[in-house]
C-alpha positions as CSV (number, residue, x, y, z in Angstrom):
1,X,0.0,0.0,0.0
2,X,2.7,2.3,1.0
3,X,4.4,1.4,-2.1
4,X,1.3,2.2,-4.4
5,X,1.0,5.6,-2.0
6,X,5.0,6.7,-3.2
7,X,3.9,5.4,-6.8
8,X,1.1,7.9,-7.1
9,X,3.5,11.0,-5.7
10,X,6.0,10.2,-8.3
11,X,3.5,10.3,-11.3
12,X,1.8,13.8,-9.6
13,X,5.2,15.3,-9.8
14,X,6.1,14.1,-13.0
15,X,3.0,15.2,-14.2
16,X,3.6,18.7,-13.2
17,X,6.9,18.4,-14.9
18,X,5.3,17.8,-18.1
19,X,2.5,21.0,-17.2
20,X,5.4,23.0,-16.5
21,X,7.1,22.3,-19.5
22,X,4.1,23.1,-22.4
23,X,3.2,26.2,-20.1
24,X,6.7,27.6,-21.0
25,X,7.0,26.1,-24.6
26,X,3.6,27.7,-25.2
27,X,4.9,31.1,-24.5
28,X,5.3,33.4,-27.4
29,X,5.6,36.7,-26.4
30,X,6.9,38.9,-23.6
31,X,3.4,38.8,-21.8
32,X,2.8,35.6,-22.2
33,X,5.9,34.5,-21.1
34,X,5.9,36.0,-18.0
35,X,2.5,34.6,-17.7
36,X,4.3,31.1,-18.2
37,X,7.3,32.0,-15.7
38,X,4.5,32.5,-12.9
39,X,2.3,29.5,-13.8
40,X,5.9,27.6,-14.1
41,X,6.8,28.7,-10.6
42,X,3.4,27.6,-9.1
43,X,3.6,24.2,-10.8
44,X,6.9,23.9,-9.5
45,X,6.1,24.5,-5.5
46,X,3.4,22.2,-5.9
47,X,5.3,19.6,-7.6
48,X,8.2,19.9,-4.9
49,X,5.4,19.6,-2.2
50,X,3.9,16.7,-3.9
51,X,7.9,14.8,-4.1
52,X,8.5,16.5,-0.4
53,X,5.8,14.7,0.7
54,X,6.4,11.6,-1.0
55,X,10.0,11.3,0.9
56,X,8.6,12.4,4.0
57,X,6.7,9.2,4.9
């Protein structure tokens, strides 16, 4: 069970991996790509929480 648990926090993060990466490669111009850099960085706290998490238990 705990192994399933760690499973599911692995996939989570590498899911926001992926997000993260087509919110930046979808930026095209200046505003959007500061857009992107903020969505990037909340995708990012929440994917480090998720794998934080994960290690913690």
């Amino acid at each position: 069970m705990e192994a399933e648990r760690l499973r599911a926090d692995r996939l989570a993060g590498a899911a926001v991996a992926v997000l993260a990466a087509f919110a930046l490669g979808d930026a095209t111009d200046v505003a959007t790509m500061q857009h992107a850099a903020v969505l990037v960085a909340a995708i990012g706290i929440a994917g480090l929480v998720i794998l934080l998490r994960a290690r913690l238990r």
